[in-house]
C-alpha positions in Angstrom: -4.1 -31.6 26.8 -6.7 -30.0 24.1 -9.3 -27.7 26.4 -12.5 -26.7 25.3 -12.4 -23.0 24.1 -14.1 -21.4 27.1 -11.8 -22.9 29.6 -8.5 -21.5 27.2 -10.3 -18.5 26.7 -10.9 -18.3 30.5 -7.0 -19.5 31.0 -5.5 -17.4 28.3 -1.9 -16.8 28.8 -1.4 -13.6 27.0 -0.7 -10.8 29.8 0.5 -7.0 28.6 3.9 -6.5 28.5 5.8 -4.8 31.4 7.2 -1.6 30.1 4.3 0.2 29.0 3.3 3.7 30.0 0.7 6.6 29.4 -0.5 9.7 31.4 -3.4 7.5 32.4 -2.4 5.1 34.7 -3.9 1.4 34.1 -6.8 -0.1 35.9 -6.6 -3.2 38.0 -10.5 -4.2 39.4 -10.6 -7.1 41.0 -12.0 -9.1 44.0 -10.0 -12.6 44.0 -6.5 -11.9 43.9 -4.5 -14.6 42.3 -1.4 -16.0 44.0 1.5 -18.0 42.5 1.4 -20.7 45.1 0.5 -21.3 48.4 3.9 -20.2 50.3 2.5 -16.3 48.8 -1.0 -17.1 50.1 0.4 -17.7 53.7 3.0 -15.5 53.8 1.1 -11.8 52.6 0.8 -9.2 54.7 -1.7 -6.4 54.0 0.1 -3.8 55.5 3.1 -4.3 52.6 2.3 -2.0 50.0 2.7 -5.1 47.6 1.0 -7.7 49.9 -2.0 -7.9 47.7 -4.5 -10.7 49.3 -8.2 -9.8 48.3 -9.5 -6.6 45.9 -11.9 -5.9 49.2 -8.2 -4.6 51.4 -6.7 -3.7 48.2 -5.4 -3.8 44.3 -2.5 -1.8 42.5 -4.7 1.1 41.8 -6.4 1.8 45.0 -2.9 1.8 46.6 -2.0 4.1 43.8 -5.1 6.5 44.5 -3.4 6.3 48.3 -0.2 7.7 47.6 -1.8 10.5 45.6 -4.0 11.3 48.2 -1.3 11.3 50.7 1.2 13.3 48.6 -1.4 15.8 48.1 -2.2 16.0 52.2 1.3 15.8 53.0 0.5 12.6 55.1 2.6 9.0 54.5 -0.1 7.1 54.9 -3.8 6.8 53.4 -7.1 4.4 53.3 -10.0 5.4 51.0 -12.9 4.8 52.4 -16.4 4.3 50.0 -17.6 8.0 51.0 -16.5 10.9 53.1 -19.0 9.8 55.4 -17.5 6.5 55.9 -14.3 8.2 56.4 -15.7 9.6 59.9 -16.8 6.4 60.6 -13.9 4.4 60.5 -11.9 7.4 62.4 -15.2 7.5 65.2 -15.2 3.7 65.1 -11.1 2.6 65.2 -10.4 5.1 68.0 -13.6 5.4 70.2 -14.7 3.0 72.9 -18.0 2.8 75.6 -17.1 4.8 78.3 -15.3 7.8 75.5 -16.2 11.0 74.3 -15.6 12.7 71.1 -15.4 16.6 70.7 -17.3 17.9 67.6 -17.3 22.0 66.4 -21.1 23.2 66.9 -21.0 23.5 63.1 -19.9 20.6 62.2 -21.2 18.4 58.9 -25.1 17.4 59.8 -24.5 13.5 59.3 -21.3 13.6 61.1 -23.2 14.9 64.0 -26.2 12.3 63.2 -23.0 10.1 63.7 -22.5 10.4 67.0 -25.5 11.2 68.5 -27.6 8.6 66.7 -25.2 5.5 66.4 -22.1 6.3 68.4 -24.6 6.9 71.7 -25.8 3.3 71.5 -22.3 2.3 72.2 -22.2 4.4 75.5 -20.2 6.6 73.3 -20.6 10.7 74.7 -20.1 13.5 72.0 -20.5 17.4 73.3 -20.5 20.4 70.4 -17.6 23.2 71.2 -17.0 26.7 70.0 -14.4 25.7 67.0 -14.1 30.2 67.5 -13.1 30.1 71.1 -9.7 27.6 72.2 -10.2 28.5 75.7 -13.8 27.3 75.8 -12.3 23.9 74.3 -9.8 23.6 76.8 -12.3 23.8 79.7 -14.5 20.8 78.0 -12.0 18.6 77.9 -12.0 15.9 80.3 -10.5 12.5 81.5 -12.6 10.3 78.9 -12.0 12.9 75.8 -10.6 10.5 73.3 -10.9 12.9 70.0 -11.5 16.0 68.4 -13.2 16.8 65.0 -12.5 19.9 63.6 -13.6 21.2 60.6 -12.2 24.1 58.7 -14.6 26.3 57.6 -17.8 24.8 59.6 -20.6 23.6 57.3 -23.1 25.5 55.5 -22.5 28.6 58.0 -18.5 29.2 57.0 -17.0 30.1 60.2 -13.4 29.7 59.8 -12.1 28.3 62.9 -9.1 29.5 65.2 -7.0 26.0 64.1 -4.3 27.2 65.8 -5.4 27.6 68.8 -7.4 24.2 69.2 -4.5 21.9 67.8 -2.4 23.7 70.9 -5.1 22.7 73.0 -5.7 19.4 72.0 -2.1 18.2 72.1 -1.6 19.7 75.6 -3.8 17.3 76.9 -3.4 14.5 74.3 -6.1 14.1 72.5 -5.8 13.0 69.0 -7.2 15.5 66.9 -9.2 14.4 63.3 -10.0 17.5 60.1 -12.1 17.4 57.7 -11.0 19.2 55.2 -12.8 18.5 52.3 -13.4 22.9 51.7 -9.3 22.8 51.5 -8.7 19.6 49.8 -5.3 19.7 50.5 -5.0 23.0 48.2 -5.6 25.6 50.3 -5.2 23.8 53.7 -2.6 21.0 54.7 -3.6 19.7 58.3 -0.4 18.3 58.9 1.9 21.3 58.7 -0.5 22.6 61.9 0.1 19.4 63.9 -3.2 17.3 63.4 -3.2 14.0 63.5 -5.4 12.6 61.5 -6.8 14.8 58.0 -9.7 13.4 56.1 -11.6 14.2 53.1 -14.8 13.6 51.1 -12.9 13.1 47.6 -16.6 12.8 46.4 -15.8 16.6 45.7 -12.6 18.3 44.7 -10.1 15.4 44.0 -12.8 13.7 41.6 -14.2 16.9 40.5 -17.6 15.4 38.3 -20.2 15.0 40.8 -20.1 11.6 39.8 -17.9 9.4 42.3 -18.6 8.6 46.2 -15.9 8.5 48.1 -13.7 9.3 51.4 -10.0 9.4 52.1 -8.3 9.2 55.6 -4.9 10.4 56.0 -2.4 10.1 58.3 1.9 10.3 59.6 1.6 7.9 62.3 2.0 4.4 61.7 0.7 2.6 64.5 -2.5 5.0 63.5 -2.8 4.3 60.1 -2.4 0.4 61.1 -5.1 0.5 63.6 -7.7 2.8 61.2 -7.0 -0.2 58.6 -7.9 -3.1 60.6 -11.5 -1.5 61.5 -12.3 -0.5 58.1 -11.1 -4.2 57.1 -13.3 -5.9 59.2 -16.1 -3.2 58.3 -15.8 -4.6 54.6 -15.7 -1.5 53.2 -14.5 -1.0 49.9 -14.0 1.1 46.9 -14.8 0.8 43.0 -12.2 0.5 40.4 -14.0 2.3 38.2 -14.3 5.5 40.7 -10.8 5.0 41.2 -10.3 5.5 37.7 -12.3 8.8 37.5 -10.5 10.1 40.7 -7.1 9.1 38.8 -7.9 11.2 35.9 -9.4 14.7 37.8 -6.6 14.6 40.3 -3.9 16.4 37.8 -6.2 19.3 37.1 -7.2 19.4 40.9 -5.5 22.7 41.0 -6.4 24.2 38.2 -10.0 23.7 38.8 -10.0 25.0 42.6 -8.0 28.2 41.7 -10.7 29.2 39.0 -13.5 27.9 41.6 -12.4 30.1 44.0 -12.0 33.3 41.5 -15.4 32.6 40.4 -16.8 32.4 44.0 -14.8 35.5 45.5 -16.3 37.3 42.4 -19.5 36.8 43.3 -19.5 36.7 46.7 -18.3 40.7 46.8 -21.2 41.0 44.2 -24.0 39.5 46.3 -22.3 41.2 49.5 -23.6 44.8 47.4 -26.9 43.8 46.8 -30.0 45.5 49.2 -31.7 42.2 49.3 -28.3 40.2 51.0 -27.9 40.8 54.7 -24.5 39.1 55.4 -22.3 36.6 52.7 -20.3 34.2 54.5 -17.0 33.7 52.8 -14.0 32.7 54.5 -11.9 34.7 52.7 -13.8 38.5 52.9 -13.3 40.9 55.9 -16.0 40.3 58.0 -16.8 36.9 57.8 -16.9 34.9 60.9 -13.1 33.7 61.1 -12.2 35.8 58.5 -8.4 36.3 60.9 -8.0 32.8 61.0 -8.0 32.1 57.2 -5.7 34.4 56.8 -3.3 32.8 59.0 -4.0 29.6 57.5 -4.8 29.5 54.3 -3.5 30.0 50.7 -6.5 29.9 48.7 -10.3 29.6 49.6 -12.7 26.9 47.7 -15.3 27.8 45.4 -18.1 28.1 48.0 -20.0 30.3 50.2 -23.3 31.0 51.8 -25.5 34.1 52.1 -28.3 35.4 54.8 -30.9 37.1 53.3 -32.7 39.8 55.0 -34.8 38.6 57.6 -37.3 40.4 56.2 -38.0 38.1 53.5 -40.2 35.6 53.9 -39.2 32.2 53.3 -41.3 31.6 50.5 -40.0 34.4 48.7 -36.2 33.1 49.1 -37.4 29.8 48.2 -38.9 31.9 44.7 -35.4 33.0 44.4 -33.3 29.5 44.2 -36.1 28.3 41.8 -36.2 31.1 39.9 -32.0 30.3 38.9 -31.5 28.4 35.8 -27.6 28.2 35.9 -27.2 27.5 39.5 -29.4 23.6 39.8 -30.7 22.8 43.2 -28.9 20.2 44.8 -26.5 18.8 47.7 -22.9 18.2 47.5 -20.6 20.9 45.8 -16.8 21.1 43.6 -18.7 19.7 40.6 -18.5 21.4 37.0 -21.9 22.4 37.4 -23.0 25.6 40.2 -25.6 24.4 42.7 -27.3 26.1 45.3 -29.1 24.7 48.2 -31.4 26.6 51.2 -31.4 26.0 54.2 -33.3 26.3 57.9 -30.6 28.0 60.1 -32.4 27.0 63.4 -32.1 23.4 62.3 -28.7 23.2 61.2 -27.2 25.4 63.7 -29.9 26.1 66.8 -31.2 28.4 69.1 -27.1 29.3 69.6 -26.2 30.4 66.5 -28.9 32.8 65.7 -28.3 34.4 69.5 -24.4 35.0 67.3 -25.9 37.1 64.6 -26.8 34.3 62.1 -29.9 35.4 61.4 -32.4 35.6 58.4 -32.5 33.1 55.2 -29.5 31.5 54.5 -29.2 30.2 50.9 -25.3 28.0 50.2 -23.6 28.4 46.4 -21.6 26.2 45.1 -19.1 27.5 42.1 -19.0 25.0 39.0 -17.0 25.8 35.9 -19.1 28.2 34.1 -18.4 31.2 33.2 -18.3 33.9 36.0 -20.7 36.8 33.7 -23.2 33.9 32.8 -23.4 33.0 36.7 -23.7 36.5 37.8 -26.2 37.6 34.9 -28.4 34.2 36.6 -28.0 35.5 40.0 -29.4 39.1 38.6 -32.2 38.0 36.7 -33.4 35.5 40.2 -33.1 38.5 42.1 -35.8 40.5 40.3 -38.2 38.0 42.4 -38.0 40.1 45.3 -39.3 43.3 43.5 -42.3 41.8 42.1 -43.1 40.6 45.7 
């Protein structure tokens, strides 16, 4: 029957052929999923790896992404999640009920703590912050309604590497499922399940993509039963991902490797450098003697990520540290980090961290860095030439 050209071009049979392959995988994007006939529409089942049913649960490439992600965390099973963010969510919200209480390390990611005690509270959900430094303090906070445990390795912004150790022993001695971020080890320098954790997330907005130009969150897993229950509440969340960041996460993924080793050369460098200047108090850097945790990195970890944070004498005003970051032309002011670009961000320590954690000996300015790609003499020659701001002062 003759069709006008919009409906063939619409209906066109030509498909690719089957057979064809490149280093860069192909793309499917798609939000209605077309099925051969209706005995396929009853009879898919999401949790097949081929049981395609609606581009919002899944498509090809998203389930390819998964695999990666999970190879790379040493899990079997993953769901990407539109930002790391989310990923907490979905964990807080598939495994927490009124009446539970979630565990979070006293330096724990801001909006992860926002989380909980902004949202999570209105469902007669309790959190309570723990010394990730001290298992024996977490053992005594855990109770009969403990339900899970964040931990996060090192803590945000301040770098304290934890004793993981120690607080997966813990945790699994009384039977509480235990969730890491570990977005700083990206699966490169830290892999969650080798220590026993249950659940390892990531914010794959920074290593795995790698261009400070994609949004999203991966959660990982071994368990099944886990991984089948984390599904259904991000399913009826609605949460989704783009094909077209699942495309950009596809191509940064094989150079993952290459780019953390040299972001972590670059931010060792400088970290010693800074750690020499009369103006720096304390650099906090998992990976140099001294550092809170310092130990337990070494215990842990293989490799440390391009990032670190430094207190500037207390001396300083604010004002003058604040001249400082704007004085940098190399390093750009802004949030997020594992980009090709170095950023650098200040930061209130008594409102990230509290009263507690300047009574530790966090105290004075503290100023994060964040190691892009250039190149390590340009970075330290930027770094040089802000520091003169102090001296004219």
């Amino acid at each position: 029957m003759p069709q006008e050209p919009i409906t063939e071009l619409i209906h066109h049979a030509y498909l690719p052929p089957s057979g064809f392959e490149s280093p860069a995988p192909g793309v499917h994007k798609a939000s209605t999923v077309i099925f051969p006939d209706t005995a396929a529409l009853r009879t898919r089942d999401w949790r097949r790896r081929d049981g395609y049913t609606y581009g919002l649960h899944t498509t090809p490439t998203r389930y390819l992404v998964e695999e990666r992600i999970a190879t790379l965390e040493g899990g079997r099973f993953c769901l990407l999640t539109p930002s790391g963010l989310a990923a907490v969510a979905v964990v807080d919200l598939a495994l927490l009920a009124p009446g539970d209480e979630v565990l979070l390390p006293v330096n724990v990611y801001g909006p992860s703590r926002e989380l909980a005690r902004q949202e999570l509270a209105r469902w007669g959900i309790r959190h309570r912050l723990y010394d990730p430094m001290d298992a024996a303090a977490l053992a005594a906070m855990i109770g009969p309604q403990t339900r899970l445990i964040w931990l996060e390795a090192p803590g945000s912004v301040t770098m304290e590497f934890p004793d993981l150790h120690g607080l997966v022993r813990v945790a699994r001695e009384h039977g509480v499922t235990t969730a890491l971020d570990n977005t700083w080890g990206a699966g490169v320098a830290l892999r969650g399940f080798d220590l026993g954790i249950d659940i390892v997330m990531q914010a794959l907005t920074k290593y795995p993509s790698g261009g400070g130009d994609v949004l999203m969150g991966s959660i990982c897993t071994r368990d099944q039963a886990l991984y089948e229950r984390i599904k259904g509440t991000d399913m009826r969340l609605g949460y989704g991902v783009a094909g077209n960041d699942l495309e950009l996460v596809l191509r940064s993924l094989p150079t993952l490797a290459v780019r953390y080793a040299a972001q972590d050369q670059t931010g060792r460098t400088l970290a010693q450098w800074l750690a020499t200047q009369p103006q720096v108090a304390r650099v906090l850097h998992p990976a140099l003697p001294g550092s809170p945790g310092h130990e337990h990195w070494q215990e842990t970890c293989s490799a440390a990520a391009g990032l670190f944070s430094v207190l500037f004498d207390g001396r300083l005003s604010q004002a003058q540290v604040h001249a400082f970051v704007d004085a940098l032309k190399l390093f750009r002011i802004g949030y997020s980090w594992a980009g090709p670009m170095s950023l650098v961000v200040p930061y209130d320590l008594s409102v990230v961290r509290g009263p507690a954690q300047v009574q530790n000996g966090l105290q004075g300015h503290l100023v994060r860095f964040s190691m892009g790609l250039e190149a390590v003499a340009d970075l330290q020659a930027d770094l040089q030439q802000a520091l003169q701001v102090f001296k004219a002062a």
